[in-house]
mmJSON file of the N, C-alpha and C atoms, coordinates in Angstrom:
{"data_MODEL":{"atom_site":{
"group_PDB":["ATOM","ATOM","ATOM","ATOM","ATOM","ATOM","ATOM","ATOM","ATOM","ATOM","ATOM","ATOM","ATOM","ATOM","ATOM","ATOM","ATOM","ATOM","ATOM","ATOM","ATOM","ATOM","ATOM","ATOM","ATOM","ATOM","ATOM","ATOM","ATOM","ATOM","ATOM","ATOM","ATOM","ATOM","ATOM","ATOM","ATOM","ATOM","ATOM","ATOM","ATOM","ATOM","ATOM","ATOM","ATOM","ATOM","ATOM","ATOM","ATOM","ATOM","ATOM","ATOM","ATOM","ATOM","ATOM","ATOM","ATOM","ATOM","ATOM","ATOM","ATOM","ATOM","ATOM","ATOM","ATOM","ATOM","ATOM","ATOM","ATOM","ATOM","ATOM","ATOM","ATOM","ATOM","ATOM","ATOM","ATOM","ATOM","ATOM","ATOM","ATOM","ATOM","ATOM","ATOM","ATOM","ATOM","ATOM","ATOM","ATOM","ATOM","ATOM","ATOM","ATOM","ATOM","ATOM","ATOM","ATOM","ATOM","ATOM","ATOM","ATOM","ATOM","ATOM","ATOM","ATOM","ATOM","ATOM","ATOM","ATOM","ATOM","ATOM","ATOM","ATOM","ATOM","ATOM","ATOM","ATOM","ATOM","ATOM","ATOM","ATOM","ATOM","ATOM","ATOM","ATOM","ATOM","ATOM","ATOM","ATOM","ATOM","ATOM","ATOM","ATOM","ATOM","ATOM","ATOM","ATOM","ATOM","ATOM","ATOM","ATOM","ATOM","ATOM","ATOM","ATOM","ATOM","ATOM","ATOM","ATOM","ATOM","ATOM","ATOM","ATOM","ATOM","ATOM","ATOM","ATOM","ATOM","ATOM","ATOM","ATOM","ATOM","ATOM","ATOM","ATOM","ATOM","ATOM","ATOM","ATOM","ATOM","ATOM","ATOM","ATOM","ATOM","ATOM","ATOM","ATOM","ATOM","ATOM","ATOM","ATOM","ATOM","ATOM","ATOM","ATOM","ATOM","ATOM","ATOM","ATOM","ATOM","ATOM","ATOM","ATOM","ATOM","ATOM","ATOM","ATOM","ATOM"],
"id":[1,2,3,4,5,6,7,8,9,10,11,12,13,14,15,16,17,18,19,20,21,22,23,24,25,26,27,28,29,30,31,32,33,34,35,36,37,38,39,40,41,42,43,44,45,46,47,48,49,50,51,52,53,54,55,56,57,58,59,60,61,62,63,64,65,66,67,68,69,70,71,72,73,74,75,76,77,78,79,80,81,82,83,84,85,86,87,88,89,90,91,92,93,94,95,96,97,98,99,100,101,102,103,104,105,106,107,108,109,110,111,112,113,114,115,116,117,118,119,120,121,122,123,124,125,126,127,128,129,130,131,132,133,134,135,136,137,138,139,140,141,142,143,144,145,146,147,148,149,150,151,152,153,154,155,156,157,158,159,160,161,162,163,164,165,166,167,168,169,170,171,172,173,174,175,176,177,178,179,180,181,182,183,184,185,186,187,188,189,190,191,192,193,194,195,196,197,198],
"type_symbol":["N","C","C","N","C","C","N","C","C","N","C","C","N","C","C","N","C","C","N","C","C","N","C","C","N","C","C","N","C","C","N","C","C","N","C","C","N","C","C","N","C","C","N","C","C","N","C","C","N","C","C","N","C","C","N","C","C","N","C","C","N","C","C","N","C","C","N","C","C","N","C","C","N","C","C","N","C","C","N","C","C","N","C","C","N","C","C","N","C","C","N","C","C","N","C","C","N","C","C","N","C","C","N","C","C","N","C","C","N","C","C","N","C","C","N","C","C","N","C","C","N","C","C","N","C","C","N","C","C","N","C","C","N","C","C","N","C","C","N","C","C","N","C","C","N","C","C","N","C","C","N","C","C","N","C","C","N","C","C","N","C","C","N","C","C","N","C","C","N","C","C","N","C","C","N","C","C","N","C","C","N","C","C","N","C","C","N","C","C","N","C","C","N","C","C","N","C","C"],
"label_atom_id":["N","CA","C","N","CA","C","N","CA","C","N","CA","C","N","CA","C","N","CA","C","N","CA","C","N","CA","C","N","CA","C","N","CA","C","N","CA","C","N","CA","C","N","CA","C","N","CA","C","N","CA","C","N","CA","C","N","CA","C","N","CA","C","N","CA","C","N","CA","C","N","CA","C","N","CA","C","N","CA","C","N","CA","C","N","CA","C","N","CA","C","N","CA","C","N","CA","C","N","CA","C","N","CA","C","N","CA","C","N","CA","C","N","CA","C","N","CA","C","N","CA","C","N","CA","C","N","CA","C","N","CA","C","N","CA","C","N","CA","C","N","CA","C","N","CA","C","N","CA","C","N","CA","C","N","CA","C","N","CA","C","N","CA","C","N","CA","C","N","CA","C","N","CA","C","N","CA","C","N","CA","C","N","CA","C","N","CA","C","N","CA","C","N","CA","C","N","CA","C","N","CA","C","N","CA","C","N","CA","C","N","CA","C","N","CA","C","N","CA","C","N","CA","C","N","CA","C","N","CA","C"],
"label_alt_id":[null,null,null,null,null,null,null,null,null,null,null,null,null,null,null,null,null,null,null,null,null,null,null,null,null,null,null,null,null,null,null,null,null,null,null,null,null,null,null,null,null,null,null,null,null,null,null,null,null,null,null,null,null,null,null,null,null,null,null,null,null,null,null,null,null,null,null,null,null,null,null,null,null,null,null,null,null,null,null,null,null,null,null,null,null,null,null,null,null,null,null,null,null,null,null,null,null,null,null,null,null,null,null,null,null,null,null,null,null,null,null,null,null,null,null,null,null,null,null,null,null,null,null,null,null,null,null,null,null,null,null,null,null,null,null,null,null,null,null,null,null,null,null,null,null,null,null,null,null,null,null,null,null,null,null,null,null,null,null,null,null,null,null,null,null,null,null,null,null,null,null,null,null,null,null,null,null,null,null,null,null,null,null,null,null,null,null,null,null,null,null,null,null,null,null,null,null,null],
"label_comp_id":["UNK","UNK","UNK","UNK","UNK","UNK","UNK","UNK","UNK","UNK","UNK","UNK","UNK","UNK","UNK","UNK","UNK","UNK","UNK","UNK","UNK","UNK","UNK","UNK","UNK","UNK","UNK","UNK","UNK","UNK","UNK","UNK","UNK","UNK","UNK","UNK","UNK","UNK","UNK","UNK","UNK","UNK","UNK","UNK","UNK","UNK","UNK","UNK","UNK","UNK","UNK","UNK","UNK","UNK","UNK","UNK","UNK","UNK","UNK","UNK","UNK","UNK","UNK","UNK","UNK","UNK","UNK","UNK","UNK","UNK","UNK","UNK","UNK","UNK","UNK","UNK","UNK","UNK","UNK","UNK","UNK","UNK","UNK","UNK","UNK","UNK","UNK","UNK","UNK","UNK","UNK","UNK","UNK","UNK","UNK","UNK","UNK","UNK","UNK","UNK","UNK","UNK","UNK","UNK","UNK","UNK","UNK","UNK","UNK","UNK","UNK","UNK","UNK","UNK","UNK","UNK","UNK","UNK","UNK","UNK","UNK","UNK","UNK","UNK","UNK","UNK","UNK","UNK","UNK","UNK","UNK","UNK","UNK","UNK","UNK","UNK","UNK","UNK","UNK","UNK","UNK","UNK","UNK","UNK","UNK","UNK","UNK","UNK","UNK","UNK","UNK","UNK","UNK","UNK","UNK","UNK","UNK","UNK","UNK","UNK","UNK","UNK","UNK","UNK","UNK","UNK","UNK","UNK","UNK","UNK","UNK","UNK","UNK","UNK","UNK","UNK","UNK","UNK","UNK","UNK","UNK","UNK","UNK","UNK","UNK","UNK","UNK","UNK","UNK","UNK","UNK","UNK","UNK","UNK","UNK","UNK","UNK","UNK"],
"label_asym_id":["A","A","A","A","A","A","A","A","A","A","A","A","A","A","A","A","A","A","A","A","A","A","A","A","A","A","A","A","A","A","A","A","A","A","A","A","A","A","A","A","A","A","A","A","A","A","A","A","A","A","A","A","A","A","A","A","A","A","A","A","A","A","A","A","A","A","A","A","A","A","A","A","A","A","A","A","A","A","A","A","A","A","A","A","A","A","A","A","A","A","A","A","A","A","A","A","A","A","A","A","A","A","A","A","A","A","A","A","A","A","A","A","A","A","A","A","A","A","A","A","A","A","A","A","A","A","A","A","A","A","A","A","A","A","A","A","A","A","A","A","A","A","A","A","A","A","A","A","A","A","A","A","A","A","A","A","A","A","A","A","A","A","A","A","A","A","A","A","A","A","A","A","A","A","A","A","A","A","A","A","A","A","A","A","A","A","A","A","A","A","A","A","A","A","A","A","A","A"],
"label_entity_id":["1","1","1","1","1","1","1","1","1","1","1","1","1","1","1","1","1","1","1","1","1","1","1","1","1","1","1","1","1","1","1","1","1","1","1","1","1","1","1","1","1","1","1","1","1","1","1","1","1","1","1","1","1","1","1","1","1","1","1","1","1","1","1","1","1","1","1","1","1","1","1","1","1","1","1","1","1","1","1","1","1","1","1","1","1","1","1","1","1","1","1","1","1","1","1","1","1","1","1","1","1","1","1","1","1","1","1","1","1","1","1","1","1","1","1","1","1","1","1","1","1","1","1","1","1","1","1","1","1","1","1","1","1","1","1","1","1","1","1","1","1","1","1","1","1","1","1","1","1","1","1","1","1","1","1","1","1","1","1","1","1","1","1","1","1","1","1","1","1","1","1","1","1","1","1","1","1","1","1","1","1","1","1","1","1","1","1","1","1","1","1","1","1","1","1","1","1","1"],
"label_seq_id":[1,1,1,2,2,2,3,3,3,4,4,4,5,5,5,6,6,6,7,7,7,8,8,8,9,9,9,10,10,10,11,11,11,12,12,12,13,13,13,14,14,14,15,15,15,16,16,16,17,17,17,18,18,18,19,19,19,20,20,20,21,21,21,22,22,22,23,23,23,24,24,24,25,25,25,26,26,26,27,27,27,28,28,28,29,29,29,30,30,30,31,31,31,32,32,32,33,33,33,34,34,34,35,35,35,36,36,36,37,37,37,38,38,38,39,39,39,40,40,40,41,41,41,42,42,42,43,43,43,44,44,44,45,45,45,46,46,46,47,47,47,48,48,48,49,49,49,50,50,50,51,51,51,52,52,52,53,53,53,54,54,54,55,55,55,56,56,56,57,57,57,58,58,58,59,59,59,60,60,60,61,61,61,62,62,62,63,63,63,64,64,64,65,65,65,66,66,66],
"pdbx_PDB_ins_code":[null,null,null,null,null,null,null,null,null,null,null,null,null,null,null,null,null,null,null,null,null,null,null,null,null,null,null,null,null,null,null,null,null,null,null,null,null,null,null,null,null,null,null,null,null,null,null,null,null,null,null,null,null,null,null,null,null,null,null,null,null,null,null,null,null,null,null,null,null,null,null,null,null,null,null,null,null,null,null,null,null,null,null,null,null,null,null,null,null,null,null,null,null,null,null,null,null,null,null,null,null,null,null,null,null,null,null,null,null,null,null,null,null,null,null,null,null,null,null,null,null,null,null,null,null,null,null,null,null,null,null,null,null,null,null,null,null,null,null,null,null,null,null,null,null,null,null,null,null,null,null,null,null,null,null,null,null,null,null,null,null,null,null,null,null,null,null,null,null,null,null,null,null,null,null,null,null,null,null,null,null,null,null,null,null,null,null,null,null,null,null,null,null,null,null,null,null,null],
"Cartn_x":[94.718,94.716,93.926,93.198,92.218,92.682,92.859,92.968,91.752,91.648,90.522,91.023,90.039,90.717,90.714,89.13,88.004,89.005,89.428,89.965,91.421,92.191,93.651,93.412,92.562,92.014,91.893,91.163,90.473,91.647,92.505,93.761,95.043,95.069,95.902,95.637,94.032,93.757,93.614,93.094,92.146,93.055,94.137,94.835,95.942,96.551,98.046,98.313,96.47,96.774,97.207,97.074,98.162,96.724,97.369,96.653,96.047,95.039,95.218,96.202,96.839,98.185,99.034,99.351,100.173,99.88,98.632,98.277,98.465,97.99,98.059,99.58,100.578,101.979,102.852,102.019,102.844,102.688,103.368,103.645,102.92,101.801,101.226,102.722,103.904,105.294,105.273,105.417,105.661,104.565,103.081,101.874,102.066,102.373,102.631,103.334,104.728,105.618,105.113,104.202,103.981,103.005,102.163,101.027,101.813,103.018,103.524,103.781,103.455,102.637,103.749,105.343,106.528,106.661,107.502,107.805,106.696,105.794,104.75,104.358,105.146,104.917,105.88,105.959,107.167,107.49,109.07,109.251,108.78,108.704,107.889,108.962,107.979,108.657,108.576,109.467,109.885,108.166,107.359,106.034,105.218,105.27,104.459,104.232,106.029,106.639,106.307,106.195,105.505,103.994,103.344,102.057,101.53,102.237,101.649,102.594,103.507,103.642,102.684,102.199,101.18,99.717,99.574,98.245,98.283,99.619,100.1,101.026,100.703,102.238,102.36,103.814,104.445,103.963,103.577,102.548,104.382,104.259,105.192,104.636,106.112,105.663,105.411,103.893,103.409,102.233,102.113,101.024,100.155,98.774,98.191,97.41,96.939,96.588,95.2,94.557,93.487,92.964],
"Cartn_y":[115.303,115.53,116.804,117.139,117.62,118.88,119.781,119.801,120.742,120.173,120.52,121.95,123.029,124.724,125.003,124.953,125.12,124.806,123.706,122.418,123.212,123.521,124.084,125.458,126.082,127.693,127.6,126.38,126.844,126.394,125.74,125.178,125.991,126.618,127.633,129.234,129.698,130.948,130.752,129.536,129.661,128.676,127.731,126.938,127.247,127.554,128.077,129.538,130.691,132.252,132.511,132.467,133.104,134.206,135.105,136.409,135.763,136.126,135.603,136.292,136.945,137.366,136.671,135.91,135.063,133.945,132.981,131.949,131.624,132.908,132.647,133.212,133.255,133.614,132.319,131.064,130.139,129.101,128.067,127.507,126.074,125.379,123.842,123.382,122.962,122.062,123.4,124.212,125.546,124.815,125.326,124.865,123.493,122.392,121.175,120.781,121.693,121.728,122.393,123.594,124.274,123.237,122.559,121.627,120.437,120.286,119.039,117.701,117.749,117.157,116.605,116.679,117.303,115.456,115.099,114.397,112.449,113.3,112.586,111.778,112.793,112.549,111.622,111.358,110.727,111.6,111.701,112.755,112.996,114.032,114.099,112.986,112.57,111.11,112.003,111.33,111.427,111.308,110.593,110.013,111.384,111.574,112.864,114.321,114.492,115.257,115.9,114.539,114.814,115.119,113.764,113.932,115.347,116.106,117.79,119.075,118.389,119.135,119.249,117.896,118.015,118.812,118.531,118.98,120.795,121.252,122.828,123.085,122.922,123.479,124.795,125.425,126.367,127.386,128.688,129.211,129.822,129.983,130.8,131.979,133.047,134.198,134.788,136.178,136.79,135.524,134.538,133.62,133.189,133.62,133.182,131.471,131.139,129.991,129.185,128.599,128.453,128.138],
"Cartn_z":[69.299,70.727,71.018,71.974,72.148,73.975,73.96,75.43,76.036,77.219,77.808,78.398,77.519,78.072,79.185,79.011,80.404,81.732,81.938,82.643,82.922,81.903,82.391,82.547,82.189,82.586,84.329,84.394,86.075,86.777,86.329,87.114,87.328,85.913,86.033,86.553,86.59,87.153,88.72,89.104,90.369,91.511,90.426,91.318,91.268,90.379,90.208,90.791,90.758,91.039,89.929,89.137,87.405,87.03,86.897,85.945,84.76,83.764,82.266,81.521,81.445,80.74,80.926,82.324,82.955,82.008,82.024,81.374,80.388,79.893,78.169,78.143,78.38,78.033,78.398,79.014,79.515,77.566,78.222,76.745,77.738,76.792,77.653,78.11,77.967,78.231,79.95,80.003,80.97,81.878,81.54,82.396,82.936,82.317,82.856,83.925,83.758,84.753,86.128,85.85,87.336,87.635,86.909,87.492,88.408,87.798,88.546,87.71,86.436,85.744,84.342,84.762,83.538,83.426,82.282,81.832,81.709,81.822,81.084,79.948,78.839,77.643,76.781,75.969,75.156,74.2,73.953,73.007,71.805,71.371,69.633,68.75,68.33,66.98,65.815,65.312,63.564,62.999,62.891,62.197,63.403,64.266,64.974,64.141,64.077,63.571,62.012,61.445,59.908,60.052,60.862,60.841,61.46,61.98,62.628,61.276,60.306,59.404,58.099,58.08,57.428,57.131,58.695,59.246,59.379,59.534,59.983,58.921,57.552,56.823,57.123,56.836,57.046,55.805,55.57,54.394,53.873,53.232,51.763,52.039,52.411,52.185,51.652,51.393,50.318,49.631,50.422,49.855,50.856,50.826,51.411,51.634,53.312,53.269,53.483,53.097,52.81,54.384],
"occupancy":[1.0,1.0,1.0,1.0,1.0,1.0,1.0,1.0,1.0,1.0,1.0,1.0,1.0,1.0,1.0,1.0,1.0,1.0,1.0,1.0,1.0,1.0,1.0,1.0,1.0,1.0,1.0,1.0,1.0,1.0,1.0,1.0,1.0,1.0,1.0,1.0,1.0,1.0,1.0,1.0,1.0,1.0,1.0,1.0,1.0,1.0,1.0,1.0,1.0,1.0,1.0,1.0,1.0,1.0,1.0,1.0,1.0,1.0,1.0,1.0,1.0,1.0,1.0,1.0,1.0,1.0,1.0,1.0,1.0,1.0,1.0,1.0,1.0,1.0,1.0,1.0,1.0,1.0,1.0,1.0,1.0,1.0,1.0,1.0,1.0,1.0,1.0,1.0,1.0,1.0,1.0,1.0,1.0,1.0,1.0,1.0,1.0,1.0,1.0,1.0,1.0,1.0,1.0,1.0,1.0,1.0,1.0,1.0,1.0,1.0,1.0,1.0,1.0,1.0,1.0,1.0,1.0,1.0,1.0,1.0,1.0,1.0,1.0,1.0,1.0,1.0,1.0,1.0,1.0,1.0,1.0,1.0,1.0,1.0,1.0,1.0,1.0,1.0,1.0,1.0,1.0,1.0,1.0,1.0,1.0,1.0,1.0,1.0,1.0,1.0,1.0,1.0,1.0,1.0,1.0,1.0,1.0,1.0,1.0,1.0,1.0,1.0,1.0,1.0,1.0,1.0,1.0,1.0,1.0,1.0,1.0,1.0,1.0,1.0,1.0,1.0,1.0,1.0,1.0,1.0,1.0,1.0,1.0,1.0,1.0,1.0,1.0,1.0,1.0,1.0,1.0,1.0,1.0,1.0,1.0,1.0,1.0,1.0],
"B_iso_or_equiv":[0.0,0.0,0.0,0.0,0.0,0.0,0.0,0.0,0.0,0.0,0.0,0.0,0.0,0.0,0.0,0.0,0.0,0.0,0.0,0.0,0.0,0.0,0.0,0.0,0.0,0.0,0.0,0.0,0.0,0.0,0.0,0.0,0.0,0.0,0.0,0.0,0.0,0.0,0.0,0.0,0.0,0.0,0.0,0.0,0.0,0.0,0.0,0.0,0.0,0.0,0.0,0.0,0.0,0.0,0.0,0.0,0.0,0.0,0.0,0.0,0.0,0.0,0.0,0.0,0.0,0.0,0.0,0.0,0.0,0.0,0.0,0.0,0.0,0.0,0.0,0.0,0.0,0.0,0.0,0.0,0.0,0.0,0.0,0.0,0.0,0.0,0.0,0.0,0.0,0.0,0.0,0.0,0.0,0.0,0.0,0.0,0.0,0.0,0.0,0.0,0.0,0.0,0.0,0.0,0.0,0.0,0.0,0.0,0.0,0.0,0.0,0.0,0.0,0.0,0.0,0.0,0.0,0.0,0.0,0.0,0.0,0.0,0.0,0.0,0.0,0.0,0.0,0.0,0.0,0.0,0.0,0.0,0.0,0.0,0.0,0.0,0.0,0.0,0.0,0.0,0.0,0.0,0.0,0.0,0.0,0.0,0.0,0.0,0.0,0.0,0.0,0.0,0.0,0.0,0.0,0.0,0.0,0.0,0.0,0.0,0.0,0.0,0.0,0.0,0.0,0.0,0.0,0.0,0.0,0.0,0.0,0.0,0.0,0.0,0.0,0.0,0.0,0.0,0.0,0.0,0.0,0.0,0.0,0.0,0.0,0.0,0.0,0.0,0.0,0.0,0.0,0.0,0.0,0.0,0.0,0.0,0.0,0.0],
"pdbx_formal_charge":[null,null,null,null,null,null,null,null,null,null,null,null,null,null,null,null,null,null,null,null,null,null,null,null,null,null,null,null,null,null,null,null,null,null,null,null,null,null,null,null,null,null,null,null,null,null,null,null,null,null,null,null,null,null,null,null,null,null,null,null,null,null,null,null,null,null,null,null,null,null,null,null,null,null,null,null,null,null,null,null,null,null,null,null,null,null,null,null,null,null,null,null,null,null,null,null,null,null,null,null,null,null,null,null,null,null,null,null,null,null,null,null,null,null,null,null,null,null,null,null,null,null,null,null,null,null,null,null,null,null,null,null,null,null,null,null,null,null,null,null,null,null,null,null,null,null,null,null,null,null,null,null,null,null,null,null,null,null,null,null,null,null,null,null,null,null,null,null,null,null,null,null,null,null,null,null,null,null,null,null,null,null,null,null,null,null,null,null,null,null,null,null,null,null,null,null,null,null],
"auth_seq_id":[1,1,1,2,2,2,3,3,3,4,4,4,5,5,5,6,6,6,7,7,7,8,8,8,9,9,9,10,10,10,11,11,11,12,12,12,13,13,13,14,14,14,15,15,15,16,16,16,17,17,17,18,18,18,19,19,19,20,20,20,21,21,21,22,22,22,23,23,23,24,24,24,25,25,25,26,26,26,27,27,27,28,28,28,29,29,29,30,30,30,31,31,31,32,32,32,33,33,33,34,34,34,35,35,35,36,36,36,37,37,37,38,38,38,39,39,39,40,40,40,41,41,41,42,42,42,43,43,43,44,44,44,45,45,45,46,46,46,47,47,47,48,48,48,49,49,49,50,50,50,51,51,51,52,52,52,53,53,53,54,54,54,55,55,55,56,56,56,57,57,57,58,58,58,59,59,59,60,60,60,61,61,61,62,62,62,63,63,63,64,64,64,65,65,65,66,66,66],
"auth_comp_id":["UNK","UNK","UNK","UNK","UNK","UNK","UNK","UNK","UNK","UNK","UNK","UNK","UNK","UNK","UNK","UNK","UNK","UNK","UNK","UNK","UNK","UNK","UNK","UNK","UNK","UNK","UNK","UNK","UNK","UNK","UNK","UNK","UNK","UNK","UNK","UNK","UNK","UNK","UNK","UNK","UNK","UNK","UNK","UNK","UNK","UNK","UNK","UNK","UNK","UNK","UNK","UNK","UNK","UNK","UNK","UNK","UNK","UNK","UNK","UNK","UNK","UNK","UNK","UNK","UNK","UNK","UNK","UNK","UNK","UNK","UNK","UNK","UNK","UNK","UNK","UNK","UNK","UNK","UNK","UNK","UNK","UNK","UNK","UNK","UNK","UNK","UNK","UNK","UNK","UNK","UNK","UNK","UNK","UNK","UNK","UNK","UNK","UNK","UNK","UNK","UNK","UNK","UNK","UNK","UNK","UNK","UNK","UNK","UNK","UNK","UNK","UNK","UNK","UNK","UNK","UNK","UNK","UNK","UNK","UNK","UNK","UNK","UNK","UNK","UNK","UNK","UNK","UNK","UNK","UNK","UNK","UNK","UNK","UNK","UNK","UNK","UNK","UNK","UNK","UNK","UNK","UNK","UNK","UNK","UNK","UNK","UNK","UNK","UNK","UNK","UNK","UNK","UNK","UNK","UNK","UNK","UNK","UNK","UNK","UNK","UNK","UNK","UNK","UNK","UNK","UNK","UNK","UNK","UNK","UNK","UNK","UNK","UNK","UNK","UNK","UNK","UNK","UNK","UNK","UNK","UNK","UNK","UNK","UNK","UNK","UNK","UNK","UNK","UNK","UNK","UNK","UNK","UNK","UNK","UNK","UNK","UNK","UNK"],
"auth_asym_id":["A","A","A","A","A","A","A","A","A","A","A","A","A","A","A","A","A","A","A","A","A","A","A","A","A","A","A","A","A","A","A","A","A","A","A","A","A","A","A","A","A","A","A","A","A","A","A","A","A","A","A","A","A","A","A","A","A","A","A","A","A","A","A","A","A","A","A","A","A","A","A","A","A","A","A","A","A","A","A","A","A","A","A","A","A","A","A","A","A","A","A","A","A","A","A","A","A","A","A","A","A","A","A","A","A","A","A","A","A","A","A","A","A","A","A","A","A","A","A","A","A","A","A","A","A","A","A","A","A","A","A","A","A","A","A","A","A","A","A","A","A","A","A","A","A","A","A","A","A","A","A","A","A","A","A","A","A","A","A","A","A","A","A","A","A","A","A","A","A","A","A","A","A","A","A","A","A","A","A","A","A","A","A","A","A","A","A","A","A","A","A","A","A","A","A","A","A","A"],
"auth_atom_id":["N","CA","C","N","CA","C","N","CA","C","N","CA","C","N","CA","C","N","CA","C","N","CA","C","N","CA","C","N","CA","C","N","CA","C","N","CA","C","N","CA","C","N","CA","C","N","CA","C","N","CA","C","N","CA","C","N","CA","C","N","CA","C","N","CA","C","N","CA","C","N","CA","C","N","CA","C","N","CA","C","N","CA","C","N","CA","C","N","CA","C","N","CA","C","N","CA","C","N","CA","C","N","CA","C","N","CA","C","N","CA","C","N","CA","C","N","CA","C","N","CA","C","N","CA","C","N","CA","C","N","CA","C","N","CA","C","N","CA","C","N","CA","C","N","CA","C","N","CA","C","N","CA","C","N","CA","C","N","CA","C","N","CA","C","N","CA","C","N","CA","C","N","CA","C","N","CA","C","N","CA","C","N","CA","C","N","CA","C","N","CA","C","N","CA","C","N","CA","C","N","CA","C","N","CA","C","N","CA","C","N","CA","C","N","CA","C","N","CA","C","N","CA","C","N","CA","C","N","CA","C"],
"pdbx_PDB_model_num":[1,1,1,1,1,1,1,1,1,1,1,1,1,1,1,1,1,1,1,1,1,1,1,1,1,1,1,1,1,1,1,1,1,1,1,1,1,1,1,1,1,1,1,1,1,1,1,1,1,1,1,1,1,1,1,1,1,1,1,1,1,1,1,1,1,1,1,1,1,1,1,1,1,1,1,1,1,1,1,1,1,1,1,1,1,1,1,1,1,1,1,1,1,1,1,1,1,1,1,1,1,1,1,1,1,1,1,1,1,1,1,1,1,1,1,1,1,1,1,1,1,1,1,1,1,1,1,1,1,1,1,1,1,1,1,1,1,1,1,1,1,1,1,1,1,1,1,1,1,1,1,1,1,1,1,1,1,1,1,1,1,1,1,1,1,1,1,1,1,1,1,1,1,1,1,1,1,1,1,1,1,1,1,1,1,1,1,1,1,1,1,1,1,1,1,1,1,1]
}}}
C-alpha cells in the first residue's frame, strides 16, 4: 500500500489548518478520522498481520538491521 504524501500533506496543512508538527504528530487512523474518512478499512487480519511482520521484523537488541 502506497500513500499519497503530497495528497494528505495538502489536506492536512491547507485543509485541515494543521501546523507540520501538528501533521506529522497525527497517526494516518487520527488523520482519517479528522478527514471524515474513519471506518473505511477492514480490520488488520491474522495473514496482514504476519505479512507486515515479515516485511518489518522487530531488530534484537544490540543487533543491528540490514
Amino acid at each position: 500500500m502506497r500513500f499519497d504524501w503530497p495528497g494528505l500533506m495538502r489536506l492536512g496543512l491547507r485543509g485541515l489548518g494543521l501546523c507540520p508538527a501538528e501533521f506529522w504528530a497525527l497517526t494516518p487512523a487520527e488523520l482519517m478520522v479528522m478527514l471524515g474518512r474513519e471506518g473505511g478499512d477492514a480490520p488488520l487480519g491474522r495473514a496482514r498481520l504476519e505479512e507486515l511482520a515479515r516485511a518489518f521484523p522487530d531488530a534484537v537488541s544490540g543487533q543491528e538491521t540490514e
